[in-house]
MARDO-560320 format. One line per 10 residues: number of its first residue (from 1); for each residue x, y, z of N, C-alpha, C. Coordinates in steps of 0.2 Angstrom, whole numbers, plus 5000, padded with zeros to 4 digits. Layout:
# MARDO-560320
NUM = X Y Z X Y Z X Y Z; ...
END
This chain:
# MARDO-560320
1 = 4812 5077 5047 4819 5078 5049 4820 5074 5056; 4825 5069 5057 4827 5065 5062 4831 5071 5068; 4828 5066 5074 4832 5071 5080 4838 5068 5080; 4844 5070 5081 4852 5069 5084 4853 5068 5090; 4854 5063 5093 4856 5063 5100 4863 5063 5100; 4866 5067 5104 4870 5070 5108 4872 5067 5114; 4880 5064 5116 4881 5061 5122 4889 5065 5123; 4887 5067 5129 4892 5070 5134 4894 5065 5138; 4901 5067 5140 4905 5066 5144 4909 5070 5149; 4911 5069 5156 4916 5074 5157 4924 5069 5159
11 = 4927 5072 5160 4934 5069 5159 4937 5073 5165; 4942 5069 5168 4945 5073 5173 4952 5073 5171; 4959 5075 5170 4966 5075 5170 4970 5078 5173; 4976 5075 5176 4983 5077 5180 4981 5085 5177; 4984 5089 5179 4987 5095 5177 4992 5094 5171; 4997 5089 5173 5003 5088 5168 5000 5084 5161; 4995 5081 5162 4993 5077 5156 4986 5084 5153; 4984 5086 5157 4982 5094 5153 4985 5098 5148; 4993 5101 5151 4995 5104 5148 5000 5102 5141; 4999 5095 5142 5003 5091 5136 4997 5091 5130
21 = 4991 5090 5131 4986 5090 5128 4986 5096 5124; 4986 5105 5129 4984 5110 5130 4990 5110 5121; 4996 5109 5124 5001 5111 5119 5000 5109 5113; 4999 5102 5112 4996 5098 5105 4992 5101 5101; 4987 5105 5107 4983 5108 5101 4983 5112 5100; 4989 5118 5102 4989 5124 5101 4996 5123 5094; 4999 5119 5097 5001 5117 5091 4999 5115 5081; 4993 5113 5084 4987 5113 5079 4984 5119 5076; 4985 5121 5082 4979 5130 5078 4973 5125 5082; 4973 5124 5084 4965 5120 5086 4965 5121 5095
31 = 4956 5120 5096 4956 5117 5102 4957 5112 5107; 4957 5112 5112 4959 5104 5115 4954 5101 5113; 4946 5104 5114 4940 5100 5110 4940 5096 5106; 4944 5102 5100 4945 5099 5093 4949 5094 5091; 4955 5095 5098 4959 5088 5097 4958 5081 5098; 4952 5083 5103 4948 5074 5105 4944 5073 5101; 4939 5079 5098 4936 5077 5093 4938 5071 5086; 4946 5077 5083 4947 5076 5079 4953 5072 5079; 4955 5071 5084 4964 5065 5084 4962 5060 5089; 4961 5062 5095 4960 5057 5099 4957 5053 5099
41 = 4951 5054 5101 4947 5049 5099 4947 5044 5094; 4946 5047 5086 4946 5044 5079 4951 5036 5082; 4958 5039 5083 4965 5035 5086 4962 5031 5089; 4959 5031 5096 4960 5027 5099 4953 5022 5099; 4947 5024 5093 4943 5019 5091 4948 5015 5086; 4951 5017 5082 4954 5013 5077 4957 5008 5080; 4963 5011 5086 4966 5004 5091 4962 4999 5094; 4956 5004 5096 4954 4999 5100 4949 4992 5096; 4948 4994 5088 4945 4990 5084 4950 4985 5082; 4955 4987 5080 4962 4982 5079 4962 4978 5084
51 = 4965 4979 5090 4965 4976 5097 4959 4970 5097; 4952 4972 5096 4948 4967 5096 4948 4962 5092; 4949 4965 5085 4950 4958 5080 4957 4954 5081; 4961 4959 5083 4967 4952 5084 4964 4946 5091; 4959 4950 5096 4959 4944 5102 4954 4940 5097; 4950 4942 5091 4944 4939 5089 4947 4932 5085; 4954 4935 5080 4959 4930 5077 4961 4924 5082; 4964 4927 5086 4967 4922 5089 4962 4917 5094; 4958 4922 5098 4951 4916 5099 4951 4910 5094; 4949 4913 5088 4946 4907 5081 4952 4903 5081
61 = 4957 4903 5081 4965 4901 5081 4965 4896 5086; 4962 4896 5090 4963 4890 5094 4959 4889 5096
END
């Protein structure tokens, strides 16, 4: 059986950009935890993988 490494991070946020989070995910039935786990993040690797291919396209483009 393989060990899992685990990587932490901390995050610091406005108050107002807390509770806009806080609400999304209560909105959810979920935790704010759950919401980075499970929304934010996912989102914002997909962006940021599109994002790359496009500078990658248009690098080879010219």
């Amino acid at each position: 059986m393989g060990v899992r490494l685990l990587r932490k991070f901390m995050m610091a946020l406005e108050d107002s950009v807390f509770k806009k989070l806080q609400k999304a995910a209560m909105r959810r039935d979920i935790t704010l935890q759950e919401l980075f786990r499970a929304v934010i993040i996912p989102d914002w690797i997909t962006k940021s993988i599109q994002q790359l291919q496009l500078i990658e396209q248009e690098n080879w483009e010219n």
